[in-house]
N, C-alpha and C positions, 0 to 999 in steps of 0.2 A: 504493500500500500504506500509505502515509504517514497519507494521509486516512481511509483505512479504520480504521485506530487509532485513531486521533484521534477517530472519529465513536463508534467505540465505548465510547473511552474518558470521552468528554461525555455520554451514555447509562448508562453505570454509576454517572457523579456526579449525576448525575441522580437517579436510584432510590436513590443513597444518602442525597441531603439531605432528600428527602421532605418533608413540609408544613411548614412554619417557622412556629408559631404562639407569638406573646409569653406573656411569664408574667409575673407581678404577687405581690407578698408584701406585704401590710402588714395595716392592722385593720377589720375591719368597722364601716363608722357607720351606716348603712342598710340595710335589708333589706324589702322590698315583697312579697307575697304576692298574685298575683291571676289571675284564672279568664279563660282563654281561651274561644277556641272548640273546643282541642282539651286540657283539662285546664290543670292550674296551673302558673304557673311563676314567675320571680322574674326580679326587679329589684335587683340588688347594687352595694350603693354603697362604695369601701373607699380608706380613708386611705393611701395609699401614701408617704407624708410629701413626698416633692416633688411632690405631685399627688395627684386623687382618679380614682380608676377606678369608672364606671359598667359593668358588662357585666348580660347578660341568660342565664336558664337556663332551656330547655326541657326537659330530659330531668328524667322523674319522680325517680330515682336523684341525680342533684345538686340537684335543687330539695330533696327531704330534707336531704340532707347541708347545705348552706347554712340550713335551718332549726334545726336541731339544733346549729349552729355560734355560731347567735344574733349578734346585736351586741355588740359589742368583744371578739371574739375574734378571734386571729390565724392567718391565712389564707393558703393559696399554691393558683393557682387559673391556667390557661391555656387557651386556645382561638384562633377565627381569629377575626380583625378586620373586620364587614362592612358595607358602606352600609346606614343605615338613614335613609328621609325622612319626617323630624318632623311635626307639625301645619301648622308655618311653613311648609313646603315646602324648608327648609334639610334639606340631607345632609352626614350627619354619620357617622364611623366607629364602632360600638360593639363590645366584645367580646364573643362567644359564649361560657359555660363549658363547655367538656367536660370537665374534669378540676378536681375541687373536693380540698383537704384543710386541713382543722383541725388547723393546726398548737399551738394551744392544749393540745387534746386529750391531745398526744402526752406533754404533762408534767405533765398533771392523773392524777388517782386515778380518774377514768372509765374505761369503755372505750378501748382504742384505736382509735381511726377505722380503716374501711378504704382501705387503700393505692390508691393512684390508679394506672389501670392502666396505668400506662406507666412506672411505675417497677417493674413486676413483669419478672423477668429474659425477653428475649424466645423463650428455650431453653432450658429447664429440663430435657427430655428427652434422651432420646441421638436424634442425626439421623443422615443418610447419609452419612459426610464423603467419600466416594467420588465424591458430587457436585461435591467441589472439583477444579478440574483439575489433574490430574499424581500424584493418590492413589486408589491401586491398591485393590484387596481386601484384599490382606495389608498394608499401609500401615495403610488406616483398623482391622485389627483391630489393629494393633500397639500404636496411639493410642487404639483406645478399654482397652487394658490398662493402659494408663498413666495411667489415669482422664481422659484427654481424645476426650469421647465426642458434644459438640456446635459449632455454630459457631463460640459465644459461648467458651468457652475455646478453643478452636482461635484465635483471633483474638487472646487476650491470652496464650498458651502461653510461655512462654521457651523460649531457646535449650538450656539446663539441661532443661526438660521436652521438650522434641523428644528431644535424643538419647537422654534417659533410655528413650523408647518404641526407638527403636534407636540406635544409633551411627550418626554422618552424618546424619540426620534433619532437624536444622537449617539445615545446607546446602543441602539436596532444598528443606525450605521455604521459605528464603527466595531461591533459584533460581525457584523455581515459586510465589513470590507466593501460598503458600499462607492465610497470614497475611490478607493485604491480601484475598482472595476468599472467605474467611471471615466478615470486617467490613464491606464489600460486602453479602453474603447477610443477615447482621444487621441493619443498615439498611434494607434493602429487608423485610424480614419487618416489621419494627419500624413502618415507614411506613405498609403495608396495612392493619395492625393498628388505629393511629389514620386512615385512612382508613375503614375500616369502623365502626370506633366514631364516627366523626362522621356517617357515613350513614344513621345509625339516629336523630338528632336531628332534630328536626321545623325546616325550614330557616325557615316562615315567624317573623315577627315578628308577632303580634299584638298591634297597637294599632286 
């Protein structure tokens, strides 16, 4: 039964850590523009002050935004890290961007950039919180009266907002690790989310 836990338990963490891709902030010094075989895409070069970050952008959506960003603007920018073999036949790791933002932008008198999707909340809506285990139908309406009507605050809820939905509430949740299966579900939703969004990036490199 032990093992059985256990294995589940390494399976949940699992789906919770989801892709671990680096992130990078510093200033743009280079910027490349140039035509594939399946459309444009970019070459970004960026001062990170203890180091310069080359990465590469396929998707139409970031190659704009890295244009419109221009040189010496300041940038926050993540994606996954993958072999790419040079002319030389040396292999070397570069970053992919899926997630561009002009952080410049954000204190100039321009538009605001748009928000990079993975800082948009991953549950905005009301969910089924019935899906958590150990909360009934009368439970989840109790909570969604109490203005806690998705994962994502069910997972940051106090003990003060449980029992405000009822009395004892709080004990019920954190007996039944309702909390912790909440932020679980979050992650895992969160993870699919940038899984699919990087599915949709054309994997090849063209050189």
């Amino acid at each position: 039964m032990t093992n059985e836990n256990n294995t589940a338990q390494n399976e949940t963490n699992a789906r919770s850590n989801g892709p671990k891709w680096p992130q990078r902030f510093g200033t743009v010094k280079r910027i490349q523009i140039k035509n594939g075989r399946k459309g444009k895409y970019a070459i970004l070069t960026v001062d990170c002050k203890k180091f310069e970050q080359v990465a590469f952008a396929f998707s139409a959506k970031v190659v704009a935004q890295i244009e419109a960003a221009g040189v010496g603007a300041s940038v926050w920018f993540k994606g996954p890290m993958e072999p790419v073999e040079g002319s030389n036949g040396v292999e070397t790791d570069q970053m992919k961007v899926v997630y561009f933002k002009n952080k410049s932008a954000e204190t100039g008198e321009g538009d605001q950039p748009e928000a990079a999707e993975d800082d948009a909340p991953v549950a905005a809506e009301p969910q089924d919180l019935t899906a958590v285990k150990g909360i009934g139908a009368a439970a989840a309406e109790q909570l969604t009266a109490a203005g806690i009507t998705n994962y994502a605050e069910l997972a940051e809820a106090s003990d003060e907002a449980l029992d405000a939905a009822k009395a004892g509430m709080a004990k019920r949740a954190t007996s039944g690790d309702w909390r912790g299966q909440a932020a679980a579900m979050v992650a895992e939703a969160k993870a699919a989310a940038e899984a699919e969004a990087n599915a949709k990036i054309d994997d090849e490199i063209p050189f």
